[in-house]
N, C-alpha and C positions, 0 to 999 in steps of 0.2 A: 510217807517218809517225812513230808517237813511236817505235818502232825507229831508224831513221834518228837523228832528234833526240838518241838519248840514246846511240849511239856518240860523235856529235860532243863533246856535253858530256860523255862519259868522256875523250875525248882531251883536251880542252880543259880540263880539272879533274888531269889526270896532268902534262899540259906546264906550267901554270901554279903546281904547286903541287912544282915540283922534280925530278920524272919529267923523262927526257928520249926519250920516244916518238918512233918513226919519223915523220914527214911525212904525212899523213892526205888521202890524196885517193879522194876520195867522188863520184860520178854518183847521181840519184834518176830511174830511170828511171818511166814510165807516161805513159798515155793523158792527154789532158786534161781537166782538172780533180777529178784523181785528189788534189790537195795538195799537191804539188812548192813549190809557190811559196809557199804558206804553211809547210812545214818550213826553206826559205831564210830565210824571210821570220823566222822565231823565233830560226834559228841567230843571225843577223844582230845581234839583238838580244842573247840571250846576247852575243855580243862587245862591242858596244858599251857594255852593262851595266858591262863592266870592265876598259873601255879599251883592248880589244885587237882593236879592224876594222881596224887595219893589214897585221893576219896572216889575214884571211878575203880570199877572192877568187873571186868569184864570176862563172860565166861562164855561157853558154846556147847552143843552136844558134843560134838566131834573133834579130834586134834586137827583135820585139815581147817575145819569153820573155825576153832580157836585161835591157830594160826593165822588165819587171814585179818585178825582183828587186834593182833597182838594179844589174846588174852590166853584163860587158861580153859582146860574141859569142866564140866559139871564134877565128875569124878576129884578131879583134884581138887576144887575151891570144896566140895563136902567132904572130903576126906576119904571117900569110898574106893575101895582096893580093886 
């Protein structure tokens, strides 16, 4: 989990402070209730901290797991009916 957490906020600390890093896309695989939703749930905040949840996007298999993270399912962020 803070593996996880602390790529994001290196990427997020290199993009915002003049770096221009590649596109950063990241899956937290595991079982349930391994932390998934709570490392979401932190990133999330990092962002909003500093104004930038317009660039997080966050998606899940499932509407219950989308729910829990505020985001949306696979299906909807690709457009898949």
């Amino acid at each position: 989990q803070q593996k996880a957490y602390n790529i994001v906020k290196r990427h997020f600390n290199n993009t915002f402070c003049g770096s221009c890093p590649n596109q950063l896309l990241m899956i937290l695989y595991g079982e349930g209730g391994t932390g998934k939703s709570r490392v979401i749930q932190s990133i999330t905040k990092l962002f909003k901290s500093t104004g930038q949840q317009h660039f997080l996007i966050k998606a899940a298999y499932t509407g219950i797991a989308a729910s829990l993270v505020d985001g949306y399912t696979l299906h909807h962020i690709t457009m898949i009916p």
